[in-house]
KETOR-254330 format. One record per residue (C-alpha): x, y, z; residue in three letters. Coordinates in steps of 0.25 Angstrom, whole numbers, plus 5000, padded with zeros to 4 digits. Example, Ala and Ser with C-alpha at 12.3 -4.5 7.8 and 13.67 -1.06 7.14 Angstrom:
KETOR-254330
[site [5049,4982,5031],'Ala']
[site [5055,4996,5029],'Ser']
//
This chain:
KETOR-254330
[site [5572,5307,4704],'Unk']
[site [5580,5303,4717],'Unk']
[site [5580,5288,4718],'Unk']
[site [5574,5290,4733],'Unk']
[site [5561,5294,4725],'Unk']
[site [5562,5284,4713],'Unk']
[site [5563,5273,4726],'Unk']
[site [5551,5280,4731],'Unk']
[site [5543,5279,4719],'Unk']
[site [5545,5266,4713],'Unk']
[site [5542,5261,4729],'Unk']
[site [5554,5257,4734],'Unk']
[site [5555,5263,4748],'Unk']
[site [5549,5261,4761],'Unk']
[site [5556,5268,4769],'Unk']
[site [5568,5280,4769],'Unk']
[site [5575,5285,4780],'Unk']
[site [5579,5300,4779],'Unk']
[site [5569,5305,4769],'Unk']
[site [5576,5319,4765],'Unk']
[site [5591,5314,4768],'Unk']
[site [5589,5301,4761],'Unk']
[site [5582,5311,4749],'Unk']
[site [5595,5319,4748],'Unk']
[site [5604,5308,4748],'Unk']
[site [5598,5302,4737],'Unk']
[site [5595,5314,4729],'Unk']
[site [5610,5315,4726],'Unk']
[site [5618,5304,4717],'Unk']
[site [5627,5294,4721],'Unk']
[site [5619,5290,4734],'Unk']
[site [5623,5277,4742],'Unk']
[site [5614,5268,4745],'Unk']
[site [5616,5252,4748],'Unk']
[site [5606,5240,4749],'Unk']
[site [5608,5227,4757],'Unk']
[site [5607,5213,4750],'Unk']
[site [5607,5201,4757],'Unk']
[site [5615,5187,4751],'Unk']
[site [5607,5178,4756],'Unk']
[site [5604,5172,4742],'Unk']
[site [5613,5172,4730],'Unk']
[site [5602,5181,4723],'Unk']
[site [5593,5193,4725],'Unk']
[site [5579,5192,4722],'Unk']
[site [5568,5201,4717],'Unk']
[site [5563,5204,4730],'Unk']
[site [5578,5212,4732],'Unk']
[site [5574,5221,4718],'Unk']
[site [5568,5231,4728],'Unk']
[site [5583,5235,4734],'Unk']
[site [5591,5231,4719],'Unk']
[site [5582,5242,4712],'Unk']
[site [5583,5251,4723],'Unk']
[site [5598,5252,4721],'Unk']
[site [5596,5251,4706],'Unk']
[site [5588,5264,4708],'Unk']
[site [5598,5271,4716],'Unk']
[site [5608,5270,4706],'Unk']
[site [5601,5275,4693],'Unk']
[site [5600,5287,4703],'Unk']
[site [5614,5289,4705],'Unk']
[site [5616,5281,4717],'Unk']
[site [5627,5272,4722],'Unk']
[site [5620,5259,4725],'Unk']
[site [5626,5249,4735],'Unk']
[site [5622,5234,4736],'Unk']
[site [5627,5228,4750],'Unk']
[site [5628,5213,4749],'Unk']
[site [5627,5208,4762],'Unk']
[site [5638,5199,4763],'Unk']
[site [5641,5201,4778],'Unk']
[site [5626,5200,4783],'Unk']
[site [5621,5189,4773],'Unk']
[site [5630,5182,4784],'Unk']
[site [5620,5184,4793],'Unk']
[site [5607,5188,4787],'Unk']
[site [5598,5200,4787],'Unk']
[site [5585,5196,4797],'Unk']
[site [5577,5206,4792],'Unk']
[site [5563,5199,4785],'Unk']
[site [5568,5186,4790],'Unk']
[site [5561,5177,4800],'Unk']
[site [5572,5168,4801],'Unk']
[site [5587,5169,4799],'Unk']
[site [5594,5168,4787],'Unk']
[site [5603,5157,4782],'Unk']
[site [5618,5159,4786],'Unk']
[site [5626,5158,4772],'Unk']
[site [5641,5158,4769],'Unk']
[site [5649,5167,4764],'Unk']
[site [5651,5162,4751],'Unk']
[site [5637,5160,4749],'Unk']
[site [5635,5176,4754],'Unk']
[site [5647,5177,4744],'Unk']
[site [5640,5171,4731],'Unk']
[site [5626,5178,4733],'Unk']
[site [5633,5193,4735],'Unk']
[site [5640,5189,4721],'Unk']
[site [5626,5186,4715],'Unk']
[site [5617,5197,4722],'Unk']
[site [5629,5208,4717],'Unk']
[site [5626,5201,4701],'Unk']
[site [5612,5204,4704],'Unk']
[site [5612,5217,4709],'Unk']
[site [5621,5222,4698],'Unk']
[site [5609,5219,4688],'Unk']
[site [5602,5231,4695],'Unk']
[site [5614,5240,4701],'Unk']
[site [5628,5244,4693],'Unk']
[site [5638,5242,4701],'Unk']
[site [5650,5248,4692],'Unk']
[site [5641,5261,4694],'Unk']
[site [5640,5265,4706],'Unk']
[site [5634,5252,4712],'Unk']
[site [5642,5246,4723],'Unk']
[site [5641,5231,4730],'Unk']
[site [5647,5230,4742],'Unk']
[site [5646,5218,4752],'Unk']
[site [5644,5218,4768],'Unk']
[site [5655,5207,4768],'Unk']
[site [5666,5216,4767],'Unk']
[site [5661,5223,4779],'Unk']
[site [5655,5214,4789],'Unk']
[site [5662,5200,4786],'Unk']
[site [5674,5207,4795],'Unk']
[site [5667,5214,4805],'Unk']
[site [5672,5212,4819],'Unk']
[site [5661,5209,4830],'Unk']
[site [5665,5218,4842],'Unk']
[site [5669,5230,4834],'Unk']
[site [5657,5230,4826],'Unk']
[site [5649,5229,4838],'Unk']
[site [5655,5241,4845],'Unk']
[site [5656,5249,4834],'Unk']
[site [5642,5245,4826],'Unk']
[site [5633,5237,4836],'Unk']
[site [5633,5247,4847],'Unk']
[site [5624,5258,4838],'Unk']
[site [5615,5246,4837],'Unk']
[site [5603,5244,4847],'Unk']
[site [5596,5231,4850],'Unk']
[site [5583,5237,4853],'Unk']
[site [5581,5244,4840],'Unk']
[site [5587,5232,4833],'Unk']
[site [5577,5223,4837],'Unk']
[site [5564,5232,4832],'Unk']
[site [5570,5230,4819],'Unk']
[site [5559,5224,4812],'Unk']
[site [5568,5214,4805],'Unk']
[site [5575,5210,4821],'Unk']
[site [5560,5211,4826],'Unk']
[site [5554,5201,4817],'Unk']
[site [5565,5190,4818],'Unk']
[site [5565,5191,4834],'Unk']
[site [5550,5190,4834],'Unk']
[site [5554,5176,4823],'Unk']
[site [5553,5162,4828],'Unk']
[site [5569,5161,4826],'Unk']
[site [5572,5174,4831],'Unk']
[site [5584,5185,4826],'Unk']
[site [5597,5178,4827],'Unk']
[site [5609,5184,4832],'Unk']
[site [5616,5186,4820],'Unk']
[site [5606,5191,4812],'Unk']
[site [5604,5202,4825],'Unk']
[site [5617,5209,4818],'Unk']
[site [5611,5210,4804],'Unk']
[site [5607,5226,4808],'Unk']
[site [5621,5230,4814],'Unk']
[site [5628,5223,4799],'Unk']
[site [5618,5229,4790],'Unk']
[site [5620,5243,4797],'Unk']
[site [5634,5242,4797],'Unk']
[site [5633,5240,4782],'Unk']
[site [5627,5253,4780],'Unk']
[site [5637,5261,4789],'Unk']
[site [5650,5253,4780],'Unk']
[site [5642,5258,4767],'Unk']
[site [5641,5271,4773],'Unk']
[site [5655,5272,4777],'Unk']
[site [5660,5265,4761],'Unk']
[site [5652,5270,4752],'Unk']
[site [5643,5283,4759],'Unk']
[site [5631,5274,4756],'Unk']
[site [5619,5280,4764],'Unk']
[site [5607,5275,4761],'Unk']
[site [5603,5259,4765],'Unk']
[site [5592,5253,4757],'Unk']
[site [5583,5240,4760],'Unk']
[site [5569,5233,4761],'Unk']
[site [5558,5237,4771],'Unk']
[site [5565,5225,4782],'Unk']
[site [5580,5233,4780],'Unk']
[site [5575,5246,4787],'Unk']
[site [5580,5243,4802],'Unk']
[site [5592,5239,4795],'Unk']
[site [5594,5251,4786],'Unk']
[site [5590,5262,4800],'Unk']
[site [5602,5253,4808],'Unk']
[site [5612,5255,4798],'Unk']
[site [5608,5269,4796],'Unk']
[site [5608,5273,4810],'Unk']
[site [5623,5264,4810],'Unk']
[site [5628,5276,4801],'Unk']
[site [5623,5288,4809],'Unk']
[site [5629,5282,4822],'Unk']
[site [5641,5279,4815],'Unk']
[site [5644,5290,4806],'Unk']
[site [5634,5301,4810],'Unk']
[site [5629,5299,4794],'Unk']
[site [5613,5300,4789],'Unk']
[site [5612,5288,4781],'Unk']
[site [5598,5280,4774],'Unk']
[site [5589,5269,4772],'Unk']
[site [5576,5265,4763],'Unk']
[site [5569,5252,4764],'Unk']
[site [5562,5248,4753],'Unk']
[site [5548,5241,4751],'Unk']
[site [5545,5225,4752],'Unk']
[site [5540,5225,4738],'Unk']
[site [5527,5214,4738],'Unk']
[site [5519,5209,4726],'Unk']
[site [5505,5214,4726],'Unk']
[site [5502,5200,4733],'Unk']
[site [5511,5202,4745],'Unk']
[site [5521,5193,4741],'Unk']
[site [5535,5194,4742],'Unk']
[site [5540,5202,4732],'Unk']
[site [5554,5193,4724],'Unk']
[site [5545,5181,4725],'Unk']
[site [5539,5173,4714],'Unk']
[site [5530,5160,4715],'Unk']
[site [5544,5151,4713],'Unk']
[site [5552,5159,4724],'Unk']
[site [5559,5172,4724],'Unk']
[site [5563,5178,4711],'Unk']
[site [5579,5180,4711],'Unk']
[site [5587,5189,4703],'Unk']
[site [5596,5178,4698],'Unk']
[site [5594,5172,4687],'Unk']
[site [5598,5160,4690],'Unk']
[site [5587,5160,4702],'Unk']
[site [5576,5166,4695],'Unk']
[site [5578,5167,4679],'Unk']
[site [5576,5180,4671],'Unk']
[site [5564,5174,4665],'Unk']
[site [5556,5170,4679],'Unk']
[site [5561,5184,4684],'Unk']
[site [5554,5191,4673],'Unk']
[site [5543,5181,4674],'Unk']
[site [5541,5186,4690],'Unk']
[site [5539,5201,4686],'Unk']
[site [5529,5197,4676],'Unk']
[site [5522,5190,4686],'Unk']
[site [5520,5203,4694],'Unk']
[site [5506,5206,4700],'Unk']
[site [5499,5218,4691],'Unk']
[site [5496,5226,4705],'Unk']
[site [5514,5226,4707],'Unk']
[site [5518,5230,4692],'Unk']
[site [5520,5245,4693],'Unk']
[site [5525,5244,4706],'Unk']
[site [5536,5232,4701],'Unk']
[site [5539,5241,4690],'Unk']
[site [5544,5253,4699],'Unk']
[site [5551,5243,4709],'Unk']
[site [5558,5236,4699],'Unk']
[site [5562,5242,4686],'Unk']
[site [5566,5257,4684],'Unk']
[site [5556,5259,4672],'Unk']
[site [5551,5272,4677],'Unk']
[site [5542,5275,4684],'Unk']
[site [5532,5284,4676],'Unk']
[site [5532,5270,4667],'Unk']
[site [5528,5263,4679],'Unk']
[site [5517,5272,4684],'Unk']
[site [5511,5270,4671],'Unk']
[site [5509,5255,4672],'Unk']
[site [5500,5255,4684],'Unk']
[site [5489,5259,4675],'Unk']
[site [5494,5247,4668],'Unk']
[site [5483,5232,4668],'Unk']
[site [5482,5221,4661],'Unk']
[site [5490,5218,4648],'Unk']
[site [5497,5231,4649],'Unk']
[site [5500,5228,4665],'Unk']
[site [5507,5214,4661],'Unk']
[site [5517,5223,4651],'Unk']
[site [5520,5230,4662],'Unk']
[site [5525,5216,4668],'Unk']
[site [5533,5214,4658],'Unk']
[site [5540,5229,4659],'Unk']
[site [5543,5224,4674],'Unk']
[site [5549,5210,4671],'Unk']
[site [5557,5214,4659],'Unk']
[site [5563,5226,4667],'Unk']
[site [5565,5217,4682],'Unk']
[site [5572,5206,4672],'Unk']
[site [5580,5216,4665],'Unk']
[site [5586,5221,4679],'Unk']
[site [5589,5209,4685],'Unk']
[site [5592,5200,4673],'Unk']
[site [5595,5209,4661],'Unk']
[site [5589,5213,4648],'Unk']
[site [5592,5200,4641],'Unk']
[site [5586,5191,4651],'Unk']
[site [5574,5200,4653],'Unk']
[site [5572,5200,4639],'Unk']
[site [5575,5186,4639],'Unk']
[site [5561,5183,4648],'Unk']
[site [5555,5193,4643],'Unk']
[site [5554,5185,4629],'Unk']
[site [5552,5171,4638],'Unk']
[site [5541,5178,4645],'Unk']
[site [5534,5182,4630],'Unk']
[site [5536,5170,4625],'Unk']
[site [5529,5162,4637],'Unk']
[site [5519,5171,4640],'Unk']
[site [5517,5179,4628],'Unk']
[site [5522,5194,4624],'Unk']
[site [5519,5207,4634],'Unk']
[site [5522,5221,4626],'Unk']
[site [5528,5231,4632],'Unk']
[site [5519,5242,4635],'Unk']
[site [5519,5255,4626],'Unk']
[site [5528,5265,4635],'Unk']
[site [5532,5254,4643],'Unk']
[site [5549,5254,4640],'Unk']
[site [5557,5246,4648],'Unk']
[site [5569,5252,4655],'Unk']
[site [5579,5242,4653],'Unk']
[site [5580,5248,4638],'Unk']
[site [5575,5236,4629],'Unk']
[site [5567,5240,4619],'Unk']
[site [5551,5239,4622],'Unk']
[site [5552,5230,4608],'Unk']
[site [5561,5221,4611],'Unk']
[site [5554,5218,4624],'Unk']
[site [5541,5215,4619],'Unk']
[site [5548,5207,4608],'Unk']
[site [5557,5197,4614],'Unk']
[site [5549,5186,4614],'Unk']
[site [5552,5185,4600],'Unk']
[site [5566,5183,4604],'Unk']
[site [5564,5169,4608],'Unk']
[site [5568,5159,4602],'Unk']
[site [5554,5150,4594],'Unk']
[site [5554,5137,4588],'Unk']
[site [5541,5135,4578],'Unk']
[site [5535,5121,4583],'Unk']
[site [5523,5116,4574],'Unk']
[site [5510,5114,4582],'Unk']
[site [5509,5102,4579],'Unk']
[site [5522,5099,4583],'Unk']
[site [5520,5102,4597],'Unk']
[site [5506,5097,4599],'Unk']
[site [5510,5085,4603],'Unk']
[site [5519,5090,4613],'Unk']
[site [5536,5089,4613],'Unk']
[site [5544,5083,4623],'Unk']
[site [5550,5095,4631],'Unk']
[site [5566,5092,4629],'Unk']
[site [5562,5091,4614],'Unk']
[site [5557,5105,4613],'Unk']
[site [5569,5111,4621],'Unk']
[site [5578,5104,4611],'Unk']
[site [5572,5106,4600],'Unk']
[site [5571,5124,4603],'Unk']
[site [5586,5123,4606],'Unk']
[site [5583,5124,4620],'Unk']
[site [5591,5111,4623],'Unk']
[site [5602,5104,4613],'Unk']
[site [5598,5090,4615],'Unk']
[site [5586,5083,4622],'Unk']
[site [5596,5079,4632],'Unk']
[site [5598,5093,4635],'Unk']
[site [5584,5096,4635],'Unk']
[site [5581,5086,4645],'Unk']
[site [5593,5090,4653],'Unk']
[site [5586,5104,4653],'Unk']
[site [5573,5100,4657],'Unk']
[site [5577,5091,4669],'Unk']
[site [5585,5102,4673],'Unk']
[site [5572,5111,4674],'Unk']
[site [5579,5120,4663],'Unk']
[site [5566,5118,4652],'Unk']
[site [5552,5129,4653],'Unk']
[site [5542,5129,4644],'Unk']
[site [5534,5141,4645],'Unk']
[site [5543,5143,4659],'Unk']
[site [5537,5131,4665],'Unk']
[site [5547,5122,4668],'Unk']
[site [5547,5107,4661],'Unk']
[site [5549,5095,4669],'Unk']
[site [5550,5085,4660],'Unk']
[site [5559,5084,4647],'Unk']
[site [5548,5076,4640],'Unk']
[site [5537,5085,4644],'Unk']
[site [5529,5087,4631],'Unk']
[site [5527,5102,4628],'Unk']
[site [5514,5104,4619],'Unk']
[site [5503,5114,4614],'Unk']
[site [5501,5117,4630],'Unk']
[site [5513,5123,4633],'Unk']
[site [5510,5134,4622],'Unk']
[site [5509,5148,4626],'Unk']
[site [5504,5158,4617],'Unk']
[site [5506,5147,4605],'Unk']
[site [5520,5146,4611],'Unk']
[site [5530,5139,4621],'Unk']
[site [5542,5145,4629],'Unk']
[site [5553,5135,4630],'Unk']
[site [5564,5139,4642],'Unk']
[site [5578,5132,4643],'Unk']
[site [5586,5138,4657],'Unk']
[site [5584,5151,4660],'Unk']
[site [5586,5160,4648],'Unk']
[site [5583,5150,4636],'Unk']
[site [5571,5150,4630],'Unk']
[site [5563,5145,4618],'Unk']
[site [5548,5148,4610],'Unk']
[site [5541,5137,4602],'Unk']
[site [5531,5144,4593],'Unk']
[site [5522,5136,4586],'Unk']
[site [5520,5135,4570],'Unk']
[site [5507,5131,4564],'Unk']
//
């Protein structure tokens, strides 16, 4: 299938420029196309999955996928969906997030096959301002630039469209026409507020090399609310660990609203999509397995097997078990057995009934699982907002855990990110 209709179907697109000559161009392998991504943050976000898979898709089809980093414009900052302008940062802090966004992207794209990283930097950080407004800023007219829906809404704001931020179109479309010119890429991909962006750098290339080349915008992916798709009740759900652990990024897929299941499913995994028709028939129990499918396979490709396995068997041994449906095979390969079976994985301590009737001190139970070698250590954790139990943080180290904390007769002890511990108890 050519990936233009597998983008179709899982309801990528929203719009297509060229619909027969973009057809042909992807129909045959080893396509070029190239997505934009903005350093403004030393992290991409769920709500950037949209534009990853897309390129993810692109190369399982035999296409050479580009990710632009913008190194150049994050100098100055993309208006578009913005009601005010952005922070100005430095280059070495540009620098450090285009290091840390290119270690993200690489969970989802290969770049030693085929995948390629480049960096508008190279580019733009030498650019002379006469000779690039004679030869570039001349095919640009004012008129059209300000309908622009991303120019319109800020000239309409309370602060207005700055100057610098005026140029963001004329650097955006000179990227396309370098890509072009490097690497024959013809295609620009991009969310629903890139369009006037991605027809400007197009029309860039037919002025200056009489060459037909393409754009597709993607969808703004919502949540069946109408909230914000990449935000949780805490903040924004990143792809670093560090900023969002494997175990809450798991924990926000299983959260997800019954009515946006199948439709994550398609968006953000590549279990087929014959699998994925089947689960609208899905509800209750069976609908919640399919939750489970979504956040084992979203963890897997931004974290990888052994963490999503890892949260996985937290998540069972919080909140109890979730088999995996008959028919129901992930696609990252692990066996449907060992998946349904990782809780027994967790380490267990047997605690006597009585024992723990009374309650024990918090840094004592750390201590005495192994979670921490010392009391000393398990206070140092717990002031240090290291210590869960059953993923609710513990304020206080002499906070006295007892038969309340039990969940399904037992208790989920966290240490850190990763760590974890289940007391069971005996009689």
């Amino acid at each position: 299938m050519c990936v233009l209709d597998i983008l179709k179907n899982r309801g990528f697109i929203e719009k297509q420029t060229h619909d027969a000559e973009l057809e042909a161009y992807l129909g045959q392998k080893g396509a070029r196309c190239y997505i934009g991504f903005d350093p403004t943050a030393d992290s991409l976000h769920v709500g950037h999955l949209i534009p990853i898979m897309s390129l993810a898709h692109m190369q399982r089809c035999g296409h050479r996928p580009i990710a632009l980093v913008g190194g150049g414009t994050g100098m100055i900052g993309d208006p578009s969906g913005k009601t005010e302008m952005r922070k100005m940062m430095t280059a070495a802090t540009i620098g450090n997030n285009v290091n840390a966004i290119q270690a993200q992207l690489s969970r989802f794209v290969d770049f030693d096959d085929g995948a390629l990283l480049v960096n508008n930097a190279d580019w733009l950080a030498g650019l002379e301002l006469i000779p690039f407004l004679r030869d570039v800023g001349r095919h640009f007219s004012v008129n059209r630039m300000i309908k622009a829906e991303s120019y319109r809404q800020r000239i309409e704001s309370e602060e207005g469209l700055n100057f610098i931020e005026f140029n963001y179109m004329l650097l955006q479309s000179f990227d396309f026409l370098k890509l072009f010119d490097n690497h024959n890429c013809r295609l620009q991909m991009g969310g629903s507020d890139q369009w006037g962006n991605i027809i400007a750098g197009a029309d860039l290339v037919r002025r200056k090399r009489q060459e037909t080349v393409f754009g597709i915008t993607f969808r703004l992916i919502t949540k069946s609310d109408g909230s914000k798709m990449g935000k949780s009740a805490s903040g924004a759900v990143w792809l670093d660990p560090e900023k969002t652990s494997p175990y809450e990024y798991y924990q926000f897929w299983i959260n997800t609203d019954d009515r946006d299941v199948s439709r994550f499913i398609a968006l953000f995994t590549f279990l087929p999509l014959a699998e994925i028709k089947a689960l609208e028939r899905l509800s209750g129990a069976d609908l919640n397995c399919a939750k489970t499918i979504l956040a084992f396979e979203a963890t897997v490709l931004a974290h990888g097997r052994e963490d999503a396995l890892t949260a996985h068997a937290a998540a069972a041994g919080a909140f109890g078990g979730r088999k995996i449906p008959h028919g129901m095979l992930p696609s990252s390969g692990i066996p449907r057995e060992r998946l349904a079976d990782t809780v027994n994985s967790l380490p267990t301590t047997l605690f006597d009934r009585n024992e723990i009737a009374g309650g024990i001190p918090a840094y004592q139970l750390f201590q005495r699982v192994g979670l921490a070698r010392s009391a000393g250590e398990a206070r140092r954790l717990i002031g240090q907002n290291g210590a869960y139990i059953n993923e609710n943080r513990v304020v206080a180290f002499d906070f006295r855990v007892g038969p309340r904390e039990l969940r399904n007769g037992e208790i989920v002890l966290r240490a850190g990110k990763k760590r974890y511990h289940r007391i069971v108890l005996d009689g």
